[in-house]
N, C-alpha and C positions, 0 to 999 in steps of 0.2 A: 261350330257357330250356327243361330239358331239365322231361319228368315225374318229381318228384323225390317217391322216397317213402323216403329213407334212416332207417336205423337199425336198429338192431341185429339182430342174425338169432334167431327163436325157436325151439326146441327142443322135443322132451318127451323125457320120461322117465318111464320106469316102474318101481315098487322103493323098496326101504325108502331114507330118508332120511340115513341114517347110510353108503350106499352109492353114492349120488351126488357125486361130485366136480366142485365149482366153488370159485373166489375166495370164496366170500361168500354164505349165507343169509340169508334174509329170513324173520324168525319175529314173523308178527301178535301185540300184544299190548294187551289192552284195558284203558282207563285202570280206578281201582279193580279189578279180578280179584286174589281172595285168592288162587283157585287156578289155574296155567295148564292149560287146555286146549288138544284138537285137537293142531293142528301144532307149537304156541310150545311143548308139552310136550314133544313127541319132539326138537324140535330141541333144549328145555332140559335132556332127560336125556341126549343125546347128545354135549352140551358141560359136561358136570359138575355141571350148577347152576345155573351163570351167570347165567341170566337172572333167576333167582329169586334168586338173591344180592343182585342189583341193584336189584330192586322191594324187598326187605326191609332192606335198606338206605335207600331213598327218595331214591337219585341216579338213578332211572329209574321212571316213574310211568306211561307209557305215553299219554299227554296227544298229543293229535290230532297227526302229523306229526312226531313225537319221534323222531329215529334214534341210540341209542346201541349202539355199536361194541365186540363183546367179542370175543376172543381165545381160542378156547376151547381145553382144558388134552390133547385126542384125541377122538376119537370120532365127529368128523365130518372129510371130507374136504373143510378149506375152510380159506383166511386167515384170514376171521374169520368173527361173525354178526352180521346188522344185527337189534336187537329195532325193531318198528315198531310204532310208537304209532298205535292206532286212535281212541286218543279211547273215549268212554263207550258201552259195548256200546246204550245204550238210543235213541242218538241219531244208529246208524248206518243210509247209506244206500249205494245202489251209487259215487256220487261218492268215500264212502268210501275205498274199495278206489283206486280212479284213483289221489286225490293221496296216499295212501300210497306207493300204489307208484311214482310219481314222484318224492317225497322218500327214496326208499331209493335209486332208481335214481339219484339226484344225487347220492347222498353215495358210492353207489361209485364215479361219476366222479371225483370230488373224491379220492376214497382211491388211484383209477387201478389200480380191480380191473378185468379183463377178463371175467369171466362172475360171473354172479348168478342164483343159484336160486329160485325161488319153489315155495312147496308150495300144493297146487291141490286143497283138501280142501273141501268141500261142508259140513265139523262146523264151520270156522273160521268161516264169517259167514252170513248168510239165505241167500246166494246160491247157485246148484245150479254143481257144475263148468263149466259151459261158459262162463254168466253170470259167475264168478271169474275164469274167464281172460280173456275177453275186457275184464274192465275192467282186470283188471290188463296184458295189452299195450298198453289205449289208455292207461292213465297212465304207461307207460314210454317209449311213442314220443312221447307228446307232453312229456311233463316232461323229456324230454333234448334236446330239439329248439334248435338254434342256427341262426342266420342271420350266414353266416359268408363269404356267395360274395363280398364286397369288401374283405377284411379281407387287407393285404399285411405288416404288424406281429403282434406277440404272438399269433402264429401256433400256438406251442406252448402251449395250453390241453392239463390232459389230457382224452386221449379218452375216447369215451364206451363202455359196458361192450360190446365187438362181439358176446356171447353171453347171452342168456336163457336160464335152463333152467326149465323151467314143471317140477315132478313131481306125477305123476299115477298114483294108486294102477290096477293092473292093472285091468278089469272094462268093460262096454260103453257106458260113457260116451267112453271115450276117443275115438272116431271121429268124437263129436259135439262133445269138445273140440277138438279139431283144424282141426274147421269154423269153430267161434268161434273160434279163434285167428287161421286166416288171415283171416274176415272183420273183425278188428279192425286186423290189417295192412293191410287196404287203404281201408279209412274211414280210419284214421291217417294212410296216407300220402296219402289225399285232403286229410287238413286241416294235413299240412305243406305241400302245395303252394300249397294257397290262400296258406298264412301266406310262403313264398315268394313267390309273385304279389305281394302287397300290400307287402311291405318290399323289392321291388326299386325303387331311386329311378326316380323320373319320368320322367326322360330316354330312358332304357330301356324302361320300361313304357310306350308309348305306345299310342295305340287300337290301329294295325297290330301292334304287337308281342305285344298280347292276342288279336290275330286270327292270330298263327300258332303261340302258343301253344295256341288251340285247336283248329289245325288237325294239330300235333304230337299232341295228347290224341285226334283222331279216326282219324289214321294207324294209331296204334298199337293201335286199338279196332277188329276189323270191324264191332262193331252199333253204332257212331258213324258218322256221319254230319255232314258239315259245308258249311253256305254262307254266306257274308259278302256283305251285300249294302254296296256302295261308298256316295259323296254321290250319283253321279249317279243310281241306282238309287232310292231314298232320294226324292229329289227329284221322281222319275216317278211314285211310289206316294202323294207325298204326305207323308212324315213330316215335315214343317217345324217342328215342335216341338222335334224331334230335333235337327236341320241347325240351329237358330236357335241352340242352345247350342254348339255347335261352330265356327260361322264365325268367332272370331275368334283360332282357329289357325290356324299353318300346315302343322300334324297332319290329316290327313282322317280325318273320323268313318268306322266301323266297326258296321255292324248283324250280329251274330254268333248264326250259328242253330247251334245242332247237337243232330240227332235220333238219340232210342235207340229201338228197335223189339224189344220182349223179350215183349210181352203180345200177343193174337191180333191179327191181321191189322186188320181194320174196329174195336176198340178205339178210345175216341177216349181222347187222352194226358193228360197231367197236364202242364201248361204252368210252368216255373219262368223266373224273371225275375230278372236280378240287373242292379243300377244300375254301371254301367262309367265312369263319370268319371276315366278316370285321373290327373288332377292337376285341382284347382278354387280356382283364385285370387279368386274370387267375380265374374271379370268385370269388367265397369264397376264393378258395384258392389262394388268389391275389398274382398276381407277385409284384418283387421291383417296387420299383420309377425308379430305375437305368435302360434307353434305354428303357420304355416301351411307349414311343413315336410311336416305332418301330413298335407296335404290329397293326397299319395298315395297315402292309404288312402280315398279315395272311389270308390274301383272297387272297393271289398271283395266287395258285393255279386255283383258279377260273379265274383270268386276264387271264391265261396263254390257260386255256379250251376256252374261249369266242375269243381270240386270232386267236387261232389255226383251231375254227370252220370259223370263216368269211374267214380266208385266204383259206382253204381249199372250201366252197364256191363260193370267187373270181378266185381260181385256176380250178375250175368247175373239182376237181378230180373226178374220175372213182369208187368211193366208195359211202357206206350207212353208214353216221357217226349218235351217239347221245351225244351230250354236255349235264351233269348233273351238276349242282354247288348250292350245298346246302350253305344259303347264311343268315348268323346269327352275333349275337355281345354276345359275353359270358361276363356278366358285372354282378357285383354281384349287389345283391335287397331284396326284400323280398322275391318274388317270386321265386328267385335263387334255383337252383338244390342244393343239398350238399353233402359232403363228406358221406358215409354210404349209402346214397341212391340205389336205386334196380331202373333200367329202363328196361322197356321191348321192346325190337328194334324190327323193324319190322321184321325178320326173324321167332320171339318167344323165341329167347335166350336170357337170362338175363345177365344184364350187374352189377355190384358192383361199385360203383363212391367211388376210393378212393382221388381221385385229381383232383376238378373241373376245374384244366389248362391241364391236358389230355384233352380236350374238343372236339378234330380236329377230331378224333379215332371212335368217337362216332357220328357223324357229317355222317363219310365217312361209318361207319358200314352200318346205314340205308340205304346209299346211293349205295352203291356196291351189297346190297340186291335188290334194287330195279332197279338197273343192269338188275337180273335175266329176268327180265319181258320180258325183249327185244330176248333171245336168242343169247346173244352177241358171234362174231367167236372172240373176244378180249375186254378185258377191259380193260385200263390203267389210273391208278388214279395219280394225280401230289398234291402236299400236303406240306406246312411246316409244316410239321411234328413234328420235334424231335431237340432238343439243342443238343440231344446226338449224333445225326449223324453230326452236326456242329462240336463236340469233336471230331470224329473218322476222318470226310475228310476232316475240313478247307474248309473254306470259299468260293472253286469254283467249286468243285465237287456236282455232285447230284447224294445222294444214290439210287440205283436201287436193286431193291428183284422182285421175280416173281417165278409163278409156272411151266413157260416155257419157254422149254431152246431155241425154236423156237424166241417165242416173246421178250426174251432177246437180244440174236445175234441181229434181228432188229434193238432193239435203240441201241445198242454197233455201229451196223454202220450208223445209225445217226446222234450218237454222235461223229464218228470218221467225218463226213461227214462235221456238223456244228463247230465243238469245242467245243459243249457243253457237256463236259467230263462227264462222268458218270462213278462211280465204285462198281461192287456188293458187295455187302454184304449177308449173309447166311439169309435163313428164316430156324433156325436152332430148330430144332424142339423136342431139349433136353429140348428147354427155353418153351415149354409149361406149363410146371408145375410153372412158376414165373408169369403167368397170369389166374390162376385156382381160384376163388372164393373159398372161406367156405360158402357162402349165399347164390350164384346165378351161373348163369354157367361159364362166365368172371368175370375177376374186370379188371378195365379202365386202367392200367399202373402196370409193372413191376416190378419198382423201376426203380435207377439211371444204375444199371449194364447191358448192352446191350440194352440202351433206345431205339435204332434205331429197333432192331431187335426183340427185344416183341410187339414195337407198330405193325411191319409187320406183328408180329404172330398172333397178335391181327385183324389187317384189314382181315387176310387170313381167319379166322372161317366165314366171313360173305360171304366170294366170289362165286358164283356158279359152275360147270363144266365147264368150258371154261379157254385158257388160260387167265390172270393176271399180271401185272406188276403195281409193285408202283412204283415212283419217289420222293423222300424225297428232296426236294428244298430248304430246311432250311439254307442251306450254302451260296450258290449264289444268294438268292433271292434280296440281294437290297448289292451292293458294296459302302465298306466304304472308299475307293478309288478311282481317276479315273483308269480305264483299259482300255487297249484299245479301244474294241470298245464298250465299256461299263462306260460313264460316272458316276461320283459317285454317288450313288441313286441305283433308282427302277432297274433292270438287265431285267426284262420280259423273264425270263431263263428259258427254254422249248420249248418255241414257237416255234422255228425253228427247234428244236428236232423233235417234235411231227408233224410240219407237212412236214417234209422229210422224215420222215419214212411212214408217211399218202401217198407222194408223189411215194414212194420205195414199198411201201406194194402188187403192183398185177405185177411189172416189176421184185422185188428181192429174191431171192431165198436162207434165212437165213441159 
């Protein structure tokens, strides 16, 4: 698979509004406003009225994600305008801006306009120019995003608008939207590729196919760096945690490093971890029939690590990152690991396997041990983890545990930054004893009660002196609906997390 970061090409422009030609404006309009302001008024007196005809009438009210289509009578050089319902000026945030403009941007698809203007005014919402564009590119590449590389039928969907025209009044902001602009291009196309990664079927995305997908993403990166360590390697060092969930393919496991070097020299790095399971049938201890279709989005984590490292990268940050993605298919065989079984992880702690679909646990043990190696100032491991955490926060929250309260704050305003909500959870350390062996020194899972939070207790025995944070992705990881700017499918949920806080980490002060 190729590094895919397709979609639309953006533009600026400078100049009155009435003087830019495209298919289609996009004029913000907040639900209740007696009066329009900012842009929605230059665009409304530039189309006769329009838009205020329509509010005063009360067949367009401007209610969250509202796109109604007017046709205006001259004045602007465009097919039509889209008014874009912000919702209530009192209840807006930067998420705002995104799923707007990804609902504007779908319905020109839908209309089969080729270019679409946005006005890029600093009066129209809190946000200062750079901050407007850049949400509004990320709501337009990701709210158009289709996964489409299998599809040999109804091929003819219309396309999607091949031109953005951002306009941007003259004056010396401009050089710094333009920054924001491309860096929202390339976080975006970091989180279409993940959302690639994860909805290419199984068969294809095997451990090897993940390992030269990231050796593709290191080719094309000088300050990448890449090495894959095989079974047999694997085996010499010790990871038998790793290796115990893997033997009963005939897929060979895949230990997947690759190093970015952008911060001084003797720096020590920021370690990222994404759980690679490419397919997980649960083992012996096999899941239903029912959605285990699904279980090819258990390498998310890993999309979301290889994501996060290219962009960060293409963004040439000022850090020493290392990407780990232990990268396996748990499928039952002969060979297969099994319930009872004793593995010895590379730490030297023994593990108890009472449920070969714990498998992820075991996976990331090795792999957060071998962390250590590097001297990490942070670890942060991203993982679908746990059905139990999907129980506790529904379907678009990502559980967050960590041993610091420093590197928590971080993704909290990450998360407050992207929309990618995160909510903690305890690494509550009474629940020790529901993951204590009789045989060995762990056993692999808890039971059903506090799933999310044994497995954390569980990852924590392997972690070394440095701060830690997990992120449990099991909820958000592939939406069974459209969302805003998250068509139905693969979500690539983290990616913009992880690298705005990568982005925030030597300018913000947790």
């Amino acid at each position: 698979m190729k590094d895919r970061g397709e979609g639309p090409a953006f533009t600026m422009s400078a100049g009155k509004i009435s003087a830019t030609g495209a298919d289609a404006w996009v004029a913000p309009v907040y639900e209740g406003e007696k009066r329009l302001s900012g842009d929605a008024a230059e665009i409304d007196r530039a189309c006769g009225g329009l838009i205020g005809e329509r509010l005063a009438a009360g067949d367009f009210k401007g209610t969250f994600r509202e796109i109604c289509v007017l046709y205006p009578r001259g004045g602007l050089k465009c097919r039509c305008v889209l008014a874009a319902g912000m919702g209530k000026k009192t209840e807006f945030r930067p998420e705002t801006v995104r799923a707007v403009s990804a609902a504007a941007a779908q319905k020109a698809r839908a209309l089969n306009l080729r270019t679409l203007a946005f006005p890029i005014d600093a009066g129209s919402t809190p946000l200062n120019p750079p901050e407007l564009a850049e949400a509004v590119v990320e709501g337009v590449a990701l709210g158009l995003y289709r996964f489409a590389a299998y599809r040999t039928l109804d091929t003819e969907e219309a396309p999607s608008p091949a031109q953005v025209i951002l306009a941007v009044g003259k004056g010396r902001s401009r050089p710094v939207v333009e920054q924001a602009v491309q860096r929202a291009q390339i976080v975006s196309g970091a989180v279409r590729l993940a959302r690639d990664l994860v909805s290419t079927p199984p068969g294809d995305m095997t451990p090897s196919a993940l390992a030269r997908v990231s050796a593709d993403l290191a080719a094309a990166r000088p300050s990448l760096s890449i090495e894959v360590l095989d079974a047999d390697r694997m085996r010499e060092i010790g990871m038998n945690a790793l290796l115990g969930v893997g033997c009963g393919s005939h897929e060979p496991p895949k230990f997947i490093i690759l190093t970015y070097r952008g911060g001084e020299t003797d720096a020590s790095p920021i370690v990222l971890v994404g759980k690679g399971v490419t397919f997980d049938s649960g083992g012996l201890s096999l899941k239903s029939q029912e959605n285990m279709e699904g279980m090819k989005d258990d390498m998310a984590g890993g999309a979301v690590v290889l994501g996060a490292m290219a962009a960060a990268a293409d963004l040439s940050l000022p850090l020493n990152l290392v990407g780990l993605v232990p990268a396996v298919e748990n499928l039952p065989g002969g060979g297969a690991y099994k319930p009872g079984d004793v593995l010895k992880s590379l730490s030297g702690r023994t593990i108890e396997v009472m449920n070969t679909d714990a498998e992820g646990r075991l996976l990331l043990a090795d792999t957060l041990n071998y962390a250590n190696r590097y001297a990490p100032q942070a670890v942060i491991d991203v993982a679908t983890l746990t059905g139990a955490c999907v129980v506790a926060l529904g379907p678009e929250l990502i559980g967050l545990f960590g041993n610091d309260d420093a590197l928590k704050a971080r993704l909290r305003a990450a998360a407050e930054a992207t929309g990618e909500a995160v909510w903690e959870l305890p690494l509550w350390r009474d629940y020790d004893e529901m993951i204590k062996s009789d045989i060995a020194d762990f056993k692999n899972t808890g039971g059903r009660e506090g799933g999310a939070i044994t497995a954390a207790l569980f990852l924590s025995k392997f972690v070394g002196p440095h701060p830690w944070a997990h992120l449990d992705i099991a909820g958000p990881v592939w939406a069974k609906k459209d969302r805003p700017t998250i068509p139905k499918g693969a979500s690539g949920v983290g990616v913009r997390l992880l690298v705005r806080m990568l982005r925030d980490w030597t300018t913000a002060t947790p």
